[in-house]
N, C-alpha and C positions, 0 to 999 in steps of 0.2 A: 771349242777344244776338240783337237781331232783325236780318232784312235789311238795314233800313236803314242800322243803327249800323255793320254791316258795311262796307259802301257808303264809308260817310261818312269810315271811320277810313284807308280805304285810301291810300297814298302816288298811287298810278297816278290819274290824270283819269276820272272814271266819272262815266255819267248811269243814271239808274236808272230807264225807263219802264213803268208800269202797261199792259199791253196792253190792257187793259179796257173801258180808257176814253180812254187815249191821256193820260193827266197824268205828271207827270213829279215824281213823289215827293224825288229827290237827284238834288241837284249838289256833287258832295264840292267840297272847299277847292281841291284842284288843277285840276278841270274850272270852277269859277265866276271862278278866276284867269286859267286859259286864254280861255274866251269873255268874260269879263268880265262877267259876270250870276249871278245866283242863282235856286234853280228856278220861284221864282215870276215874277222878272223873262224869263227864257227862258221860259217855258211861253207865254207872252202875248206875244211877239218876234216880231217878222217874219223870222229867222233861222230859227225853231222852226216856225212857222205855216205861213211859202211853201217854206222851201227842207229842213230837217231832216227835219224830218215825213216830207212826201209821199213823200220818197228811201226813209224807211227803209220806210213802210206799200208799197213799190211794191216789196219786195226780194221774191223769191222765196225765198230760204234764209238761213241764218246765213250773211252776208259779210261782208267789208269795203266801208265808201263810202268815198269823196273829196272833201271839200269845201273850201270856201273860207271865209278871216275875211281883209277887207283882203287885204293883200297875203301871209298866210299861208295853207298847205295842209295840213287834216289829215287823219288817217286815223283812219276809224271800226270799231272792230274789234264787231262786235254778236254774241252770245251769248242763245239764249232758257234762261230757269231758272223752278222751279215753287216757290215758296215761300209759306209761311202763306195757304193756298189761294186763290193770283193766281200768275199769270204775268208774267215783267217779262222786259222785254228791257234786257240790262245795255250802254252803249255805253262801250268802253276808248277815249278822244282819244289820237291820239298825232300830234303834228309829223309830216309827209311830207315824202320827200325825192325830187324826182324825177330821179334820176343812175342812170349805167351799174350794171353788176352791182356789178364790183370797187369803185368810189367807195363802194357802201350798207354792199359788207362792211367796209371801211376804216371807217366813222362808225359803226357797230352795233359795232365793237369797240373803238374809241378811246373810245366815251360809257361803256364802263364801266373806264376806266383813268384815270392822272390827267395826262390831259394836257389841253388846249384846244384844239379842233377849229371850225373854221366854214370860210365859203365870202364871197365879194364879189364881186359884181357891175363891171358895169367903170367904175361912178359912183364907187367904193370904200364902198359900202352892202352892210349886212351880209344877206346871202341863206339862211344859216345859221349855226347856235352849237351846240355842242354843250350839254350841263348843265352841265359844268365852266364853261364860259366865262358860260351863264345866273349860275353863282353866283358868277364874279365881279365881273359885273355888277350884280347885286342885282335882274336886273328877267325877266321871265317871253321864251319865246325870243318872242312874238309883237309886243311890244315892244322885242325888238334887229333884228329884220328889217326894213328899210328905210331904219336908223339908219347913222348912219356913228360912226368913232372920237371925232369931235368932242364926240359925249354922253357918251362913257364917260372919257373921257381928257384930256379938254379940248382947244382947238384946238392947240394949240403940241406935243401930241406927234403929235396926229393928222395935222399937216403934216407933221411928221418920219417917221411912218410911211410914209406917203405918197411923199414924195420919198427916204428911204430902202431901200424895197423895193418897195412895193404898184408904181407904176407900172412899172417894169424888168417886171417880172411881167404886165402887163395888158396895157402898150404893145410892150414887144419878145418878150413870151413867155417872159423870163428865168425859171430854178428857182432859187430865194436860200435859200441857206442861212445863217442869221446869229447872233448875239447881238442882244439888243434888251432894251434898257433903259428902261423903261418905268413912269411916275408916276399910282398909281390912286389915283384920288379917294376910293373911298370906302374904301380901306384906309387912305391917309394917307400911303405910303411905295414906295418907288422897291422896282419886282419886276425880276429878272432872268428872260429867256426863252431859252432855244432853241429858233427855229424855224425851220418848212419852209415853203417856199410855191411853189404850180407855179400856170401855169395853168391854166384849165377849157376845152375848146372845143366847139361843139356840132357838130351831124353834119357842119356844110359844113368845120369846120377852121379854124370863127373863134374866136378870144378872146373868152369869154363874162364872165370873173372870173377869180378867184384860188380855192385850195384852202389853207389851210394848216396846219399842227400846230405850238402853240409849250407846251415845255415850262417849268415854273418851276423853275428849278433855286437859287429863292435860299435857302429851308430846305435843302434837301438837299447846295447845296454840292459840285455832282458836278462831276466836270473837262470843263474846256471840250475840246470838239472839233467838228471840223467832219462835216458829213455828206455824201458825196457825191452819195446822192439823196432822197427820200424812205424809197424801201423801208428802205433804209439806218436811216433814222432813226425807221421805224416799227418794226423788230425793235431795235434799240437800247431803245424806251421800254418793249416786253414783255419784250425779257429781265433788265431790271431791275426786273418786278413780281413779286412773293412768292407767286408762284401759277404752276404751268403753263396753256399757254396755249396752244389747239392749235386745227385747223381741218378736221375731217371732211367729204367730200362723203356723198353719198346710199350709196354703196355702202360706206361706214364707211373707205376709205381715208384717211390723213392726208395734208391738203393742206399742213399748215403743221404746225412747231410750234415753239417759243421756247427761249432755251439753257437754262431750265430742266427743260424736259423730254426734252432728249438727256442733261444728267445723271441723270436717275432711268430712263432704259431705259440708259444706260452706250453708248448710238449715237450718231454722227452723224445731222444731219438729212438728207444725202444719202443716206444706207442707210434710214429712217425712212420717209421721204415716197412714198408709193404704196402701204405696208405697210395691211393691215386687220388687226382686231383680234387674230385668229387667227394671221394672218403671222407675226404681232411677238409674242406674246405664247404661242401654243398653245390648244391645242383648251378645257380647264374654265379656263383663268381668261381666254381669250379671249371667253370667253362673259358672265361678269361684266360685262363694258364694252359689248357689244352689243346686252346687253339694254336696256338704259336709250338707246343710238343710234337702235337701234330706232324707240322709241318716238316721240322729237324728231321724226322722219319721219314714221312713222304717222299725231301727232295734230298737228302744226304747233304745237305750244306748247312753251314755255320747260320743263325738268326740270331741278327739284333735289334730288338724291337722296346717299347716302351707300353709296361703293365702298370696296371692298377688293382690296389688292393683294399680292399673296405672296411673299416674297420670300426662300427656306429656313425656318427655324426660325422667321422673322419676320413676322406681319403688319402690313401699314402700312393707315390708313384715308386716308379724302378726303373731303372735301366739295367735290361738283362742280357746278357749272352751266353749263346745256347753252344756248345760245339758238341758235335755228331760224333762217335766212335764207332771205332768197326771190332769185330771179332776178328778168328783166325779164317774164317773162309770171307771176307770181306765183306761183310753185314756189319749194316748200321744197328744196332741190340742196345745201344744205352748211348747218353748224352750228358756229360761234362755243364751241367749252368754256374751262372754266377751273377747274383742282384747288385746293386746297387741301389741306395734308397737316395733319391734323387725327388722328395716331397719340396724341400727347402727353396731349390731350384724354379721348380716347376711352380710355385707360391711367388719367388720373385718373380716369372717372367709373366704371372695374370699382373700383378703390380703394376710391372713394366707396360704394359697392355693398358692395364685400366688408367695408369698416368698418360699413354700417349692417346688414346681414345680423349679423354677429358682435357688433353690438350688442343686438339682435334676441334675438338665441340668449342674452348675459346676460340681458336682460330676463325671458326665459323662466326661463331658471334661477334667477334671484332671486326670482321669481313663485313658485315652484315650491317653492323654500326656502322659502319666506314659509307656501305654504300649508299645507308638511309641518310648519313649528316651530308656526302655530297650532293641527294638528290634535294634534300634540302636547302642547301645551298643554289640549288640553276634553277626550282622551283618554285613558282606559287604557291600559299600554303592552301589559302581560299581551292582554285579550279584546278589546280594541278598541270596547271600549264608551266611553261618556261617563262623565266620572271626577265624583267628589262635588263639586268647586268647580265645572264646568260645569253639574250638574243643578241646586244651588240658584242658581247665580244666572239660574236659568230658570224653576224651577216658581214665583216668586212672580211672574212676567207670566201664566204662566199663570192660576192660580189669581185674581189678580185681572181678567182677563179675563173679565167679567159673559157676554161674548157665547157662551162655551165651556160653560158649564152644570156640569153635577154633571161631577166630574172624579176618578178613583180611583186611589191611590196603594198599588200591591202589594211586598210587604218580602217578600224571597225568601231563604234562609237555609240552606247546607248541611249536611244532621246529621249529624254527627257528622265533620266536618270534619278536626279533628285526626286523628283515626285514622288517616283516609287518606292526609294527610302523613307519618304514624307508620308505619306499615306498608307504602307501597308509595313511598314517597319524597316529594322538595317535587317532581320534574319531573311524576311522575305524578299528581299534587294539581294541577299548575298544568294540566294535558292536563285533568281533571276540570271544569276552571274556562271553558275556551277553548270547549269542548263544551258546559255550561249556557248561556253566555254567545250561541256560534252557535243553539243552540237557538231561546233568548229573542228574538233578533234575527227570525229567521225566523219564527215565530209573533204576531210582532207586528207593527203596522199603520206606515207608513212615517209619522205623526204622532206614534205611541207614543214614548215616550222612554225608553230602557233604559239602567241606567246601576249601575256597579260602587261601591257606597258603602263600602267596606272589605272588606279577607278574602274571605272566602267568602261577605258578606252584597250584596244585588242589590237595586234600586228599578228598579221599573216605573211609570211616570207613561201613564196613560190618560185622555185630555181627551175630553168630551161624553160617557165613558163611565156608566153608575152603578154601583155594586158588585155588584149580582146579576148583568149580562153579565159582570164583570172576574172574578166569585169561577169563573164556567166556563170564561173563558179559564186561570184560576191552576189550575185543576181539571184542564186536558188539558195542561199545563206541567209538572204534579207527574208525571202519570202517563208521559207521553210520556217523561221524562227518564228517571225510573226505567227504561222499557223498553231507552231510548238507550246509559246506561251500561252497563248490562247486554250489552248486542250489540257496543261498540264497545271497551271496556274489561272483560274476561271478570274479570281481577284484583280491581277493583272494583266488582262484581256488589252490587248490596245499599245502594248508597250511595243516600240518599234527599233533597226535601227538603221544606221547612216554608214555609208560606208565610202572611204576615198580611196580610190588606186592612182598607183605610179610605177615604172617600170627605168630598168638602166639594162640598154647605156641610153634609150631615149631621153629618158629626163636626169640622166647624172650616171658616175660611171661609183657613185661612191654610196655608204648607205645614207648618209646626213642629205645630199642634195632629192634622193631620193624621196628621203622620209620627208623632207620639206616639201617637197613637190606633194605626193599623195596627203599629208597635213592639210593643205590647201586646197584639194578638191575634197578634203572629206568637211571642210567651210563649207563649200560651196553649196554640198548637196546639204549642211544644215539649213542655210540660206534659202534652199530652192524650197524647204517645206517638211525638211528627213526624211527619212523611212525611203530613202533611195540610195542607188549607187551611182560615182562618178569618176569620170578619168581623167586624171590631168591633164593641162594642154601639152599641148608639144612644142 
């Protein structure tokens, strides 16, 4: 995946500029919404040309700018990065919002909950929206800024609005807490709300607009109640989200946190709040949480990472997200979190683990069967040789195999076989057999094929071989053995044995004429006395 597609897939507003040459490769889907252009219409812009541009080529470091579209303010967060040998400088858009500290932390934590958040001016035109309210809108926040309810709602509720709450708020400075009932157009059907609304005042203490939070409680069907101020009905709408919800400054004390997370420390939030990590928690699992706070500070960006927390015999997980706040000279001084307990999760996927592991392990072990029943199968069970139905249905590939040349077929034969059975037992006959058998193996070439064709009778398949190399290898086999028994088995001292060669295409191009040929010299050398080798005629 290259940069670009990167770029392009992201949810967040990105431009993507080549420093190079100053072109402007992406403008993902959310950044071309935002400015309303696409990279080639912005690169060629009098936005991009007089006022973008020069801002960012004039910056001294990775910052933030400020800029204007119409009557919106955004914020340029620029990042330089080195990819597929260029440098680009990536720019994040984001909506600016220029209010007191507390108002930024109130919207940086309300846009990620589900409530509806904005601001009005004192025309009753909208000055801010949160996302929520963007998507109930259906339209981008640059397009509801300036707008009044009259676009979204039609006029007849937006007069109602209006003379309902908006002005008491604007003209006397009233805080209205209310129900509001309310017909969106582009959903088709009447929402219920709960909401807040205070005024906004600027330094001198005048009424600038309204502020206010309206929740939809028509799915949810939660009881009506009144709230008696905002604060009020901001911890009301976190302590009914399925996540802790909490508010660190710089020195990792809790500024805030929601009634979800005085149930999982078993506190009040008046015993809670001013506690740090360690306070509350102890020295190694205090530390758990600080490391990742840490961080949030250190580098001013958002972390989402995965904690654990201890709880006796029990571990619980979390999936946390941290996001960084700034004050009014642009310090990060405190951080917006929120957990999710994600144990249940993290429980199935050992499951998941420990069934594919243990399915792992059969596979292994049926593997494992499989190859011990084959080996089985072409094997000896006695010497561990290759058994008669293995060697023939092998030596006619060989043997037809033009590319392998004169190939020799040695018939190995123990004399007097019986005896040995007869006089020192079948276990010490079979020790007799296990001993030829490693011998053979060992002296011969890891191509060789040695293979147990009955009893006490042995085939040796030697390919590329001709029979005067095979008759000196069958020559230091006869003798080495004789020495071997002798030293390892003193009881059966004497035991010898016979050996016939034959070779194709001399004596046959096939293994039958072959095996018939060497059959008949390994007679011969019974005849001549055993404990010799012989090669068939020609």
């Amino acid at each position: 995946m290259t940069i670009y597609s990167v770029f392009t897939q992201l949810n967040q507003a990105y431009l993507l500029v080549d420093l190079s040459d100053w072109s402007i490769p992406v403008v993902n889907a959310r950044a071309a919404t935002m400015l309303r252009q696409t990279e080639k219409e912005l690169e060629s812009s009098d936005l991009w040309q007089s006022r973008l541009k020069p801002l960012l080529q004039a910056r001294t470091s990775e910052s933030d700018l400020v800029f204007h579209i119409d009557s919106a303010i955004y914020q340029a967060r620029c990042s330089e990065i080195s990819a597929e040998e260029h440098r680009f400088l990536a720019i994040n858009l984001i909506p600016f919002l220029s209010s007191t500290s507390h108002q930024r932390d109130v919207f940086a934590l309300l846009d990620n909950l589900g409530a509806y958040v904005y601001c009005k001016d004192v025309n009753y035109n909208y000055t801010y929206a949160n996302r929520q309210v963007c998507d109930l809108f259906g339209y981008p926040l640059e397009e509801i800024i300036g707008e009044s309810d009259a676009r979204f709602f039609g006029a007849e509720t937006a007069k109602s609005l209006v003379e309902g709450s908006d002005r008491y708020v604007i003209e006397d400075g009233d805080i209205i807490e209310k129900e509001e009932i309310n017909y969106v157009p582009g959903l088709d059907e009447y929402r219920h709300y709960l909401t807040v609304k205070k005024p906004l005042h600027n330094e001198h203490g005048e009424i600038i607009g309204l502020f206010g939070i309206s929740t939809d409680v028509t799915a949810l069907k939660v009881a009506e109640r009144r709230l008696r101020d905002s604060e009020t009905k901001l911890s009301t709408i976190l302590d009914n989200v399925g996540a802790y919800v909490y508010i660190k400054d710089s020195e990792r004390r809790f500024r805030y946190i929601n009634k979800k997370t005085e149930e999982l420390f078993g506190l009040s939030s008046e015993k809670i709040l001013g506690m740090n990590n360690y306070e509350l928690l102890g020295d190694i699992q205090g530390e758990e949480f600080d490391h990742t706070d840490r961080q949030v500070f250190e580098t001013g960006r958002r972390m989402a990472c995965i904690e654990t927390f201890n709880a006796g015999d029990e571990t619980y997980y979390y999936w946390s997200v941290k996001i960084p706040l700034e004050n009014d000279d642009g310090e990060v001084d405190r951080y917006i979190g929120m957990s999710m307990d994600i144990t249940e999760q993290k429980k199935l996927e050992y499951q998941v683990r420990e069934a594919n592991r243990t399915l792992k392990e059969k596979i292994r072990e049926i593997s494992q069967l499989r190859d011990e029943l084959h080996d089985q199968a072409i094997r000896d069970a006695l010497t561990g040789l290759y058994n008669r139905r293995f060697m023939e249905d092998k030596v006619e590939q060989t043997f037809g195999d033009r590319r392998v040349g004169a190939c020799t077929l040695m018939m190995i034969d123990v004399d007097h076989f019986k005896k040995v059975n007869d006089e020192l037992g079948h276990k010490k006959g079979d020790q007799v057999l296990q001993l030829l058998a490693t011998l053979m193996q060992d002296e011969c070439r890891a191509e060789d094929m040695v293979c147990r064709y009955g009893g006490e009778e042995f085939l040796i398949l030697l390919p590329a071989t001709d029979i005067h190399v095979s008759f000196r290898k069958a020559e230091w086999i006869r003798k080495r053995y004789e020495v071997l028994v002798a030293e390892t088995y003193s009881e059966a001292a004497g035991s010898t044995i016979s050996i016939g060669l034959a070779s194709s295409p001399d004596h046959g191009s096939d293994f039958a004429n072959v095996y018939q040929c060497a059959d008949k010299a390994l007679y011969r050398a019974k005849s001549m006395g055993r404990n010799c080798s012989v090669m068939a005629y020609i």
